[in-house]
C-alpha positions in Angstrom: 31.2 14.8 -8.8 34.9 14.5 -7.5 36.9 12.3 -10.0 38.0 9.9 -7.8 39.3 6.0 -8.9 37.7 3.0 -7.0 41.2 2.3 -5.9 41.3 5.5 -3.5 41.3 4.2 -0.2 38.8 7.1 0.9 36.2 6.5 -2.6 33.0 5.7 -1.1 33.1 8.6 1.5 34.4 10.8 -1.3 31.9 9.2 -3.3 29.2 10.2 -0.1 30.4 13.1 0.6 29.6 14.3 -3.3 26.1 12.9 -3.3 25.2 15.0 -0.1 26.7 17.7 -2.2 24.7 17.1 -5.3 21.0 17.3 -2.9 22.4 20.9 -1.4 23.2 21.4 -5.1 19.7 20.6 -6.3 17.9 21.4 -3.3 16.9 18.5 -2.1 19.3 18.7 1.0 19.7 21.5 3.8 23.6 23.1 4.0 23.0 22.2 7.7 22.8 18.8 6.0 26.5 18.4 5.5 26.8 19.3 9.7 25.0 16.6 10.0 26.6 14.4 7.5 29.9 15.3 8.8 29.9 14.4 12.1 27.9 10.8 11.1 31.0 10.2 9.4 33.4 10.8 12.2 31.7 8.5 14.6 31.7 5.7 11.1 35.5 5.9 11.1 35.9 4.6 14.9 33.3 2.2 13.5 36.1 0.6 11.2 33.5 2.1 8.1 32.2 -1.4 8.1 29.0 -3.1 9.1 29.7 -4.4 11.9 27.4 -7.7 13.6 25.3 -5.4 16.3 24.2 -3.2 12.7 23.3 -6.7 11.4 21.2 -7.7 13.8 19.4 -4.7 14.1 19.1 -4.5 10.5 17.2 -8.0 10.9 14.9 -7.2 13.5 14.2 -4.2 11.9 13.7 -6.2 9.0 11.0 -8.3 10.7 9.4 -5.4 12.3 8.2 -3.6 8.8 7.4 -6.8 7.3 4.9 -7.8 10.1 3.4 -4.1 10.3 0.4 -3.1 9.5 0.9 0.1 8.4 4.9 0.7 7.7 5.9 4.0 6.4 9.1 5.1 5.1 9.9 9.1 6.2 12.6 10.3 4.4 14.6 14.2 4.9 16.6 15.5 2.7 20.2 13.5 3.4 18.2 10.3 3.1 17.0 11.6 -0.2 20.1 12.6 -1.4 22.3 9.1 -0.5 19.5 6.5 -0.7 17.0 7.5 -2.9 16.2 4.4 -4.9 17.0 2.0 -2.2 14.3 3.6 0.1 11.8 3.9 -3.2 12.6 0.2 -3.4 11.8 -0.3 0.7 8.3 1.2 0.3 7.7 -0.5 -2.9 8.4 -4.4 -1.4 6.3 -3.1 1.8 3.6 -1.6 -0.2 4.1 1.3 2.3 4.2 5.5 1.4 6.9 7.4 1.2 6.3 10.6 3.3 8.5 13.8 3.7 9.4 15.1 6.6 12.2 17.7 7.4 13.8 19.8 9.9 15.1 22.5 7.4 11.9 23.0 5.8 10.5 25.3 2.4 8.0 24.0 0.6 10.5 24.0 -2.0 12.5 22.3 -0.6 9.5 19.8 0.2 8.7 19.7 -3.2 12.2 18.6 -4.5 12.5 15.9 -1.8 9.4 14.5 -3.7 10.1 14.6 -7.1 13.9 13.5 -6.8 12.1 10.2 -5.2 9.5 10.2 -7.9 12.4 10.1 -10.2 13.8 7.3 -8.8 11.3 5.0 -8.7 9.1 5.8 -5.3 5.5 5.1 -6.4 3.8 7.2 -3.4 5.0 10.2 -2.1 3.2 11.8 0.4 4.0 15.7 2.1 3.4 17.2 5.6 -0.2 18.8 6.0 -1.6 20.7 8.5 -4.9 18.1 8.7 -2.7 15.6 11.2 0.3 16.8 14.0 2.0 15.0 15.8 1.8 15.6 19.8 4.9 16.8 22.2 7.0 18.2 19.2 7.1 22.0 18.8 9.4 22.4 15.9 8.5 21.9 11.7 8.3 18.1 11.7 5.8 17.7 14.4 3.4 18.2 10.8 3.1 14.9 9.0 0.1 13.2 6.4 -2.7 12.1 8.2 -2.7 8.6 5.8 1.0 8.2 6.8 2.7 8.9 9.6 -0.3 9.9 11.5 -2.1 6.4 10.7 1.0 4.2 11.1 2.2 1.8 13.7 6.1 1.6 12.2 8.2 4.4 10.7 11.3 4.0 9.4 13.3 6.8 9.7 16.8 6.6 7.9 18.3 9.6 9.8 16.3 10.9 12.8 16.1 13.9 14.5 16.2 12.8 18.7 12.7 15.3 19.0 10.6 13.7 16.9 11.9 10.3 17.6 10.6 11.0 20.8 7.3 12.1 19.9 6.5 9.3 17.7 7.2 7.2 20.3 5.3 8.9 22.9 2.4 8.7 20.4 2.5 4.7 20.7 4.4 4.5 17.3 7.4 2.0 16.5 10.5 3.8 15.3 13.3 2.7 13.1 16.1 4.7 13.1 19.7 4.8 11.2 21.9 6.9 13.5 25.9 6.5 13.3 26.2 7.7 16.9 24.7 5.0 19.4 25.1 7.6 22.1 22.7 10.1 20.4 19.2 11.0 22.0 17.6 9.2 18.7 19.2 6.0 19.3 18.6 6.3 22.8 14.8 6.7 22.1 14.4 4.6 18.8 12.7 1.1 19.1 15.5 -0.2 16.9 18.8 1.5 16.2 20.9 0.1 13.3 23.8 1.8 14.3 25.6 2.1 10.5 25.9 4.1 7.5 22.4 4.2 5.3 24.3 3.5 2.1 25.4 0.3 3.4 22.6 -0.8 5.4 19.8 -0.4 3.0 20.7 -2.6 0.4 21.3 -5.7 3.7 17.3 -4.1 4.7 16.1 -5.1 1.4 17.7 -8.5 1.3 16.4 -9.4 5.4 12.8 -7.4 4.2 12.3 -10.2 1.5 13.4 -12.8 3.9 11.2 -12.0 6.2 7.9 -11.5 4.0 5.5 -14.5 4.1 7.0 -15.8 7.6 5.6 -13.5 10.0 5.8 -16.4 13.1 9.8 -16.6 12.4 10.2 -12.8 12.1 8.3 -12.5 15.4 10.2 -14.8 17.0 13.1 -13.0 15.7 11.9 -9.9 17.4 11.3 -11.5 20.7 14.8 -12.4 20.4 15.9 -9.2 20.0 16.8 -6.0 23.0 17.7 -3.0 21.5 19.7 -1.6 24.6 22.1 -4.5 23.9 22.5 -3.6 20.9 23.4 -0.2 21.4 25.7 -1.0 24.2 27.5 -3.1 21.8 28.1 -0.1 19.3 29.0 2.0 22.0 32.1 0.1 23.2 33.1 -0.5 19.7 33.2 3.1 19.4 35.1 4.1 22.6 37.8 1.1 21.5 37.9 1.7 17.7 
């Protein structure tokens, strides 16, 4: 890990930057992962690197949505591993949902270290891609998912999408979460709701609204009804192209 004081203006990218590092170190993330990673980050500095009040109310619809579902599941790739690990362990657990693996970039290896690194920090089910359930209209590796997760649920939450299979799991009459710095992207465009933020500092405000929202299902619909995602991303959008 870079040695880096709290007081450096730039410490919690630095600090981001090395956990993405660490998974491609360990194998949990793909190299292509810091791409990816990379240009998230460039779209968070116009962004002011702050949640901003269109992230929070996604985040609270989003909220509402996996508390009232029937079958939530959390899919997680390997940056999601890598920079939120415990906080999505800690999403599945207060859900009572699966963790399931799903990557672009895929070895079974690789597969097999996304699981364990959750395992180790605290994810209670962790479920891998088979080839007993696929999902339609995708052509590429993730189109294969668990038949007791993703190919049984109504919502996935998917911390950092890839605009394909958001598509398909739409197509497929799914609900789709998505975390996706770039409002502009085919994944937010496609997503049901679009936080439009950086995971590290969104999950731990998901938890908080997720607990909220548990045991009041009529006031987390009615939040839903309230809410229109397009809005939403319109918002992020001009605060991107102003700064």
């Amino acid at each position: 890990m870079t040695d880096v004081p709290a007081s450096h203006p730039r410490y919690a990218s630095l600090r981001t930057r090395d956990a993405i590092v660490a998974g491609v170190e360990a194998g949990v993330t793909s190299i292509h992962g810091l791409i990816a990673h990379g240009r998230g980050e460039a779209f968070d500095y116009l962004l002011g690197e702050r949640t901003r009040g269109f992230a929070h109310e996604a985040i609270d619809a989003a909220a509402a949505m996996l508390a009232t579902a029937v079958r939530p599941v959390v899919s997680v790739n390997g940056n999601a591993a890598a920079l939120v690990p415990g906080e999505l362990a800690a999403l599945a657990a207060a859900l009572d949902a699966p963790v399931e693996v799903n990557v672009f970039h895929a070895s079974k290896e690789r597969e097999r270290a996304i699981r364990e690194h959750l395992l180790a920090h605290g994810a209670r089910e962790v479920l891998m891609p088979t080839g007993h359930a696929v999902l339609d209209h995708l052509d590429s590796n993730r189109r294969f998912v668990h038949p007791d997760g993703i190919g049984a649920a109504d919502v996935v939450f998917v911390p950092l999408e890839d605009g394909d299979r958001c598509r398909a799991l739409v197509r497929s009459g799914r609900r789709v979460i998505v975390v996706d710095l770039n409002p502009m992207s085919r994944t937010s465009r496609t997503a049901t709701i679009t936080i439009v933020d950086d995971v590290t500092r969104a999950m731990p405000v998901l938890l908080e609204r997720v607990a909220a929202h548990r045991g009041h299902a009529g006031a987390a619909r009615a939040a839903l009804g309230r809410y229109d995602n397009a809005r939403v991303l319109q918002a992020a959008e001009t605060a991107v192209r102003t700064g």
